[in-house]
C-alpha positions in Angstrom: 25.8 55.4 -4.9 29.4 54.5 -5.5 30.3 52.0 -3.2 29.9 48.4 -4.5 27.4 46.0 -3.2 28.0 41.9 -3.7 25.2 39.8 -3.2 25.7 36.5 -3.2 21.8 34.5 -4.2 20.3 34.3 -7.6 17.7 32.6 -5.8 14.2 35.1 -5.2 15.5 37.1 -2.5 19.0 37.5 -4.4 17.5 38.9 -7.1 14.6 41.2 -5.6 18.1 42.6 -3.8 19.9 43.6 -7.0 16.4 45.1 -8.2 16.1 46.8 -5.0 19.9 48.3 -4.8 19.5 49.5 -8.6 15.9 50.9 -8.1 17.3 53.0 -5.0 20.6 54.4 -6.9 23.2 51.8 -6.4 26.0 51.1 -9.6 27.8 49.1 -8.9 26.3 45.8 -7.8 27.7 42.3 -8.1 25.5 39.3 -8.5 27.1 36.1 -7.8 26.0 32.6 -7.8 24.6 30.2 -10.2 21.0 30.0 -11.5 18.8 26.8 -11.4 20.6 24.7 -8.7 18.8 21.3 -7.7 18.8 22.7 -4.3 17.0 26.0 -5.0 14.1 26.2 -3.1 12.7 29.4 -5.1 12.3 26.5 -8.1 10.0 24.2 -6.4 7.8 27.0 -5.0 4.2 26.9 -6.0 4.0 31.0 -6.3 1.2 30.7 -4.0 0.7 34.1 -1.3 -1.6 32.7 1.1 -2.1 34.2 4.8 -4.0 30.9 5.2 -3.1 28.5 8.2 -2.5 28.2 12.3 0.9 27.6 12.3 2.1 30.8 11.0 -0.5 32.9 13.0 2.0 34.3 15.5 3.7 38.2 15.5 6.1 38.6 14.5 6.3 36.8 10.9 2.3 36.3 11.1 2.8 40.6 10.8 5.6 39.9 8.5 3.7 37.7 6.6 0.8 40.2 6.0 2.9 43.0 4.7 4.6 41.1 2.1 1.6 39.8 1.0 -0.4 43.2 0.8 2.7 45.0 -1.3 2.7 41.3 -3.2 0.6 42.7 -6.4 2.4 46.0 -6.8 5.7 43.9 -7.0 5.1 42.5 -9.4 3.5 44.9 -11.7 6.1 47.1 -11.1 8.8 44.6 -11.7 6.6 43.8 -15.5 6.8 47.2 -15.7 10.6 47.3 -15.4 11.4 44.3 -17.8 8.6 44.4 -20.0 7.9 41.3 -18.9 4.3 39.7 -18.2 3.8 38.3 -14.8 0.7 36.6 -14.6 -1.3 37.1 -10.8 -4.2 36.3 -10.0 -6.3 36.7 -6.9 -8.6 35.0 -4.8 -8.1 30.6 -3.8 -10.1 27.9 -2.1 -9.7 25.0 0.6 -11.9 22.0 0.0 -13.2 19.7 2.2 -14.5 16.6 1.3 -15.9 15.5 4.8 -17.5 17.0 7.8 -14.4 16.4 9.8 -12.7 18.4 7.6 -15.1 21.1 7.1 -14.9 21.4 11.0 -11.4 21.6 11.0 -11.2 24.8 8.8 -14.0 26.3 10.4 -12.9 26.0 13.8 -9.2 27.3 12.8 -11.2 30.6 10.9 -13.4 31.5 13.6 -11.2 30.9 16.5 -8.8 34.1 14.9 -6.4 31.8 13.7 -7.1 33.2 10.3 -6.1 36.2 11.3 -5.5 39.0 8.8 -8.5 37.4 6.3 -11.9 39.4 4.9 -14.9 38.4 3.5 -14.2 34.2 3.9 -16.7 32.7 2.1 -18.3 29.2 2.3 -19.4 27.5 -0.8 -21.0 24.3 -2.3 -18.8 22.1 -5.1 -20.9 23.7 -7.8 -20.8 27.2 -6.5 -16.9 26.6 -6.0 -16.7 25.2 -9.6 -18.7 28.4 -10.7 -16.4 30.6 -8.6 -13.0 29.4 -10.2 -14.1 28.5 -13.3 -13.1 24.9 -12.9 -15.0 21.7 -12.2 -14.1 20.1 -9.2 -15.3 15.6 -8.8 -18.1 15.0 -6.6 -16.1 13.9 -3.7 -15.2 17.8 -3.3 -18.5 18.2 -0.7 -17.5 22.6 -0.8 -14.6 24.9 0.0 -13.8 28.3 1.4 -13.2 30.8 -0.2 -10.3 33.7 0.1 -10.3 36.1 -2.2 -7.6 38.1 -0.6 -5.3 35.3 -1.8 -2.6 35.3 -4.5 -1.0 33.1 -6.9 1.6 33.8 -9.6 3.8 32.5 -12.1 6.7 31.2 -10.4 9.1 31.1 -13.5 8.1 34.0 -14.9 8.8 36.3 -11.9 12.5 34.6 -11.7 12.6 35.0 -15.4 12.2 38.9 -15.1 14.1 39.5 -12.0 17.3 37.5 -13.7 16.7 39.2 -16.8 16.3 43.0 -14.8 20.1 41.6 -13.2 21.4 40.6 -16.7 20.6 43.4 -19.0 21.3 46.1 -16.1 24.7 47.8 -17.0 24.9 48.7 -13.4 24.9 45.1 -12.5 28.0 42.6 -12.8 27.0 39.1 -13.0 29.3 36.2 -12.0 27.4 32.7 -12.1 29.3 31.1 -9.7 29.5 29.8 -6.2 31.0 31.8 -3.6 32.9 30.0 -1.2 33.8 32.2 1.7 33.9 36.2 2.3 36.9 37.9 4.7 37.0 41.2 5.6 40.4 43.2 4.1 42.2 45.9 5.9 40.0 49.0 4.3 36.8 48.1 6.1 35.6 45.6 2.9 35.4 41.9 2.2 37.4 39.9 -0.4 35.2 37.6 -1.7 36.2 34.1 -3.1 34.4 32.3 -5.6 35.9 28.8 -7.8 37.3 30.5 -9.4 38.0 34.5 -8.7 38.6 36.8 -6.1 36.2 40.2 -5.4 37.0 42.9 -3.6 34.0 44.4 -2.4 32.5 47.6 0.7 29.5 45.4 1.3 28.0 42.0 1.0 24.6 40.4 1.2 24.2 37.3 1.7 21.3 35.4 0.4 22.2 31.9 -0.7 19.8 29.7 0.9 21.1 26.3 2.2 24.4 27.3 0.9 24.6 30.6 3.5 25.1 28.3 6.4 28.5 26.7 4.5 29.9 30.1 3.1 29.5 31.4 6.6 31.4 28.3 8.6 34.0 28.6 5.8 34.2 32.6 6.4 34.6 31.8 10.5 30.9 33.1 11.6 29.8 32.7 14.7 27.6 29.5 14.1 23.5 29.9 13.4 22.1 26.5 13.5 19.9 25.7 10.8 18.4 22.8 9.5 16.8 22.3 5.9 13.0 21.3 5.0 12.8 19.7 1.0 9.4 20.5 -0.9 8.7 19.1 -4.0 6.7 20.4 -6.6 5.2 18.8 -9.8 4.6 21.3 -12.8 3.5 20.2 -16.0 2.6 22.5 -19.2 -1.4 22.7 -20.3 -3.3 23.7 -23.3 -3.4 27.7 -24.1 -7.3 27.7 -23.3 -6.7 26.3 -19.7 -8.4 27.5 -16.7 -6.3 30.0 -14.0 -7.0 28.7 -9.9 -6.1 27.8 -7.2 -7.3 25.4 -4.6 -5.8 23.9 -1.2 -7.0 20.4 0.5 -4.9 19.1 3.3 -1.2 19.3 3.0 -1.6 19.7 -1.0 -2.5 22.5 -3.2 -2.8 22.6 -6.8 -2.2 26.1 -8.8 -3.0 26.7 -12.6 -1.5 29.8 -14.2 -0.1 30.6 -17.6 -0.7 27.4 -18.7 1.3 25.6 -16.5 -0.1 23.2 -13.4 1.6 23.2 -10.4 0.9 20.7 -7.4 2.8 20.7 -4.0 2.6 19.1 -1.1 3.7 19.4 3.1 7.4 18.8 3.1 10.0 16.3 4.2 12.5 17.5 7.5 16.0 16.7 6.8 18.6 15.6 9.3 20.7 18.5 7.9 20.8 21.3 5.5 21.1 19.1 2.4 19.3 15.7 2.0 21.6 12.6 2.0 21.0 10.2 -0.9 18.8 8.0 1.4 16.6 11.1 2.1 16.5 12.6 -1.6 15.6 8.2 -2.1 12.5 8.7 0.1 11.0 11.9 -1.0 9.9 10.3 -4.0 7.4 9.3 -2.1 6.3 12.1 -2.0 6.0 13.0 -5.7 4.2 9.8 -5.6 1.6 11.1 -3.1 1.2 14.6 -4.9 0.3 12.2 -8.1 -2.5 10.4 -6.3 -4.0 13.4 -4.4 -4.1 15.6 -7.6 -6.6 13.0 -9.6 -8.2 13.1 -6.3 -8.9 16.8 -6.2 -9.6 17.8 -9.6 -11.1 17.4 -12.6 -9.8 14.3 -14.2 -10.9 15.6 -18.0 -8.7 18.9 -16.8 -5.7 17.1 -16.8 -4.7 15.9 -20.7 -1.3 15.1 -20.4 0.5 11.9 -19.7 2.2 10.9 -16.4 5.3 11.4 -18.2 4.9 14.9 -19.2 5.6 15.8 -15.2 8.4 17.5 -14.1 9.1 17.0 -10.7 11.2 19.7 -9.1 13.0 19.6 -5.5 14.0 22.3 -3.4 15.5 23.0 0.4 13.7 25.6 2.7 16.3 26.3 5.6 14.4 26.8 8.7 15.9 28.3 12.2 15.7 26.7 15.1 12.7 29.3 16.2 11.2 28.8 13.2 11.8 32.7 12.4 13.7 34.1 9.2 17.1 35.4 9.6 17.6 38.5 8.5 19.8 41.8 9.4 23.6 42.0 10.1 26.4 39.8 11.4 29.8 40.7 12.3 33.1 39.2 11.8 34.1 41.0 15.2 30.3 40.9 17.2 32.1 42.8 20.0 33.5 45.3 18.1 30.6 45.6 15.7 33.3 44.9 13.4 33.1 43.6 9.7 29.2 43.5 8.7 27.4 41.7 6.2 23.5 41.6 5.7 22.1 37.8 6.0 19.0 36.6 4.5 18.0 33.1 5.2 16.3 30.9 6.9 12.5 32.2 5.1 11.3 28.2 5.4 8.0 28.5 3.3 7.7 32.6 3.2 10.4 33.3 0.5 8.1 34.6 -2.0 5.8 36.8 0.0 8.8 38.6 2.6 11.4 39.0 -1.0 9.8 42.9 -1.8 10.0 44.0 2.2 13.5 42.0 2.6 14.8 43.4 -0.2 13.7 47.1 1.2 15.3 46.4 4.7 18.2 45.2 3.7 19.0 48.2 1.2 17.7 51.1 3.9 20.3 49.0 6.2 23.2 50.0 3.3 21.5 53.6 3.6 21.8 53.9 6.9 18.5 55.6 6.7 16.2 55.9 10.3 14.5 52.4 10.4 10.5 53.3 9.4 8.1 51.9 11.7 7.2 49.1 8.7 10.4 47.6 9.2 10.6 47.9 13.0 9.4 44.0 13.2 12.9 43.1 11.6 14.5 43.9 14.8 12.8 40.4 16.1 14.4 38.7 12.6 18.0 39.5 13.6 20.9 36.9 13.1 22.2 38.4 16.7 19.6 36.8 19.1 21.4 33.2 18.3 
């Protein structure tokens, strides 16, 4: 296709974009922003694909939800297959319980449908858990369930590949810098401005997390409010012989893949998009917290590594006031239907698993191809019902 395409994102649904666009024709595509921002919420994720949990059992992102995470293992062998680039998956997790409070808890939100979407759930002793992931869990682990529809990945090494596909494409131009606003010009495009250039562009995609929500006040948007959710994540490299799992308790969950270990936990609601210095001040409580509950959960003699060796990363999930993504067009002109860009945001906790079917969407959008009947649940996802 020749018209060019600007997304602005090198966060994970930036990037699965500029796959997408290439994979489907498109060359020439602009990828702007910079990679590895404090902010970026697709470097604290866990790489976790779980349809686990009450809170997200409603249609439409519950529906959403499910077909990301069924297309979720083709990804990302087709996007190793693309880069020559290993992507390490494995499937099937766990959620302990270390009481019978607990135990009820999970059982009652599985057999009251709340689970929906899940097959063959399986209930299992510590040792039989241990025997099932490989990986001994301490005593005070009374038994978990089991999914093994489940999913978990190397985080870094998807982002790796994707960023490499974006770099080493000679169909894609890559500017690493912020974009600070987007105008439409008098042929039907967008100048775009970043610090330090100016793009003319026929179409843009926007998919810059926390940072969408100032480039489109800046650009004169109709205003979406949105506020921001920071996650931290604690990763920390392991021996080459060490055990691949992963297991859930509470609010926490621990993954070990590729010889990295990964432990998150629930999330800290900011007063904004971006955490003042007195909010960034108290979420190290947090990291504090995910310390404590990870010698809690597992095997002490599993982790040989000092305290020191952890890296703690941070990252902002923008969430929408109903809790749904954003994600379709939005017009300079809403009567007219004039001046449209493609918005991505607002995926809170479900980045990872909605990237592949976002990324799809968003391109048959550009194609103006007859929306399939996979894509239909979009409709409810659209930027115009604010």
């Amino acid at each position: 296709m020749k018209q060019r395409v600007l997304v602005i994102g090198r966060g994970i649904i930036g990037l699965a974009v500029v796959h997408r666009l290439v994979k489907s024709g498109f060359r020439n595509v602009v990828l702007c922003g910079a990679r590895n921002q404090d902010s970026f919420a697709s470097n604290a994720a866990m790489g976790l694909s779980t349809v686990r949990g009450s809170r997200i059992s409603r249609a439409p992102i519950f529906e959403a939800k499910l077909m990301g995470h069924a297309r979720l293992g083709r990804w990302l062998k087709e996007i190793s297959e693309d880069t020559s680039i290993l992507i390490p998956f494995h499937f099937g997790t766990s959620e302990g319980f270390s009481s019978k409070a607990e135990f009820q808890k999970i059982s009652k939100r599985i057999y009251h449908n709340e689970f929906r979407g899940l097959s063959n759930i399986n209930l299992h002793s510590n040792e039989e858990l241990s025997d099932k992931l490989g990986h001994r869990f301490p005593p005070d682990i009374c038994g978990g369930f089991y999914y093994p529809d489940d999913i978990y990945f190397d985080v870094d090494a998807l982002l790796n590949a994707l960023d490499f596909f974006a770099k080493k494409s000679s169909f894609v131009e890559n500017i690493e810098e912020n974009v600070e606003k987007i105008t439409p010009d008098e042929k039907g495009g967008f100048v775009v401005f970043t610090e330090t250039k100016t793009i003319r562009t026929d179409e843009v995609i926007l998919a810059a997390g926390p940072g969408s929500a100032d480039i489109l006040n800046k650009s004169k948007f109709s205003s979406i409010r949105m506020k921001g959710v920071l996650g931290h994540t604690l990763k920390s490299e392991l021996g080459p012989c060490s055990e691949s799992f992963a297991f859930m308790k509470g609010t926490h969950a621990v993954v070990s893949v590729a010889n990295q270990l990964s432990v998150g936990s629930s999330s800290l609601k900011l007063s904004g998009l971006l955490p003042s210095p007195e909010e960034l001040g108290s979420s190290q409580l947090l990291v504090e917290d995910i310390k404590k509950h990870l010698f809690e959960s597992i095997d002490p003699e599993f982790v040989k590594v000092s305290k020191k060796s952890w890296n703690a990363k941070w990252g902002v999930r923008v969430i929408s006031t109903d809790r749904l993504p954003i994600i379709g067009p939005i017009y300079f002109d809403q009567e007219a239907r004039e001046g449209r860009i493609l918005l991505a945001t607002a995926m809170h906790k479900t980045g990872y698993q909605l990237a592949n079917i976002t990324a799809s969407f968003l391109v048959s959008q550009l194609l103006q191809s007859e929306m399939c009947k996979d894509f239909r649940l979009f409709q409810s996802f659209a930027p115009s019902r604010f």
